[in-house]
C-alpha positions as CSV (number, residue, x, y, z in Angstrom):
1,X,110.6,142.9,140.0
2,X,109.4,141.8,136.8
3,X,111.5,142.2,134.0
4,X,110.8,143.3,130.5
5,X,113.7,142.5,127.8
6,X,114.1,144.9,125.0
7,X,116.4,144.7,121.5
8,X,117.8,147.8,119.7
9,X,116.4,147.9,116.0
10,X,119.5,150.1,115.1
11,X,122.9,148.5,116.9
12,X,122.7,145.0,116.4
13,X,122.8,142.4,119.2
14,X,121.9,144.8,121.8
15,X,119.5,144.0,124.4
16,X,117.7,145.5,127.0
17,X,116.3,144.9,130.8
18,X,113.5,147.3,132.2
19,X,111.3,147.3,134.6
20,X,108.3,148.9,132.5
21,X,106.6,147.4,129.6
22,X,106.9,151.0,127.7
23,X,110.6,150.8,127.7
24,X,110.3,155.3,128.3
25,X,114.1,154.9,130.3
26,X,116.0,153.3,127.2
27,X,118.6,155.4,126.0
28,X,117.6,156.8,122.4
29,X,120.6,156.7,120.7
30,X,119.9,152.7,119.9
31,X,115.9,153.3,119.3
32,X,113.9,151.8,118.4
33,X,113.4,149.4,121.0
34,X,111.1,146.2,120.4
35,X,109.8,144.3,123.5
36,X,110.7,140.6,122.6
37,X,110.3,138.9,126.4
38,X,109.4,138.7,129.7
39,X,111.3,137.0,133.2
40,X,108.6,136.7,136.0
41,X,109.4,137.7,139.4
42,X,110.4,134.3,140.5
43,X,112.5,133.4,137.1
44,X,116.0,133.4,136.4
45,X,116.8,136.1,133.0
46,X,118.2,134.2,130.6
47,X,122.2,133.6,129.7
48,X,122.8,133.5,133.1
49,X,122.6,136.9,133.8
50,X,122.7,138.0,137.5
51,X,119.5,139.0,138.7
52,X,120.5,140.8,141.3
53,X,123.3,143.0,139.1
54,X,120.2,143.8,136.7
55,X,118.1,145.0,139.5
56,X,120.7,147.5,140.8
57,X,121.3,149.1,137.6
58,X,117.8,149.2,137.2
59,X,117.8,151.4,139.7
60,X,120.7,153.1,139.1
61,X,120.0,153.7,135.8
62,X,117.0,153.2,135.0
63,X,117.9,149.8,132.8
64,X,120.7,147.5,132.3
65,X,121.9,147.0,128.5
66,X,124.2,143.6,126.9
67,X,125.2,142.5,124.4
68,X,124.3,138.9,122.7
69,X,127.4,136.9,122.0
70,X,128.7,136.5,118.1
71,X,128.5,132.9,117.5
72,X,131.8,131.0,117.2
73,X,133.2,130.1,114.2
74,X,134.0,126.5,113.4
């Protein structure tokens, strides 16, 4: 499946994983959601996310939310 990578405008560093462009199965309480990417069919998402875990909660759930790392401090 292809899927479509969304961020929360309203709780910072959260991301999103869909299978539809429109994003309609996001949970509101973090709208609005902004599509910022894409992983083909035969790519690997990015952070070495398992594909395979993100499938199955998409269709569990509909989507499959994270979180982006803070960035260590020196």
């Amino acid at each position: 499946m292809r899927l479509y990578i969304f961020k929360s405008e309203s709780t910072r560093d959260l991301r999103a994983f869909v299978n539809d462009e429109s994003g309609s199965k996001l949970p509101q309480q973090h709208a609005p959601w902004t599509v910022i990417g894409v992983v083909a069919v035969d790519a690997k998402p990015p952070h070495n996310l398992s594909r395979d875990k993100i499938e199955l909660a998409i269709g569990k759930a509909g989507f499959q939310l994270w979180r982006l790392k803070a960035p260590a401090e020196a």
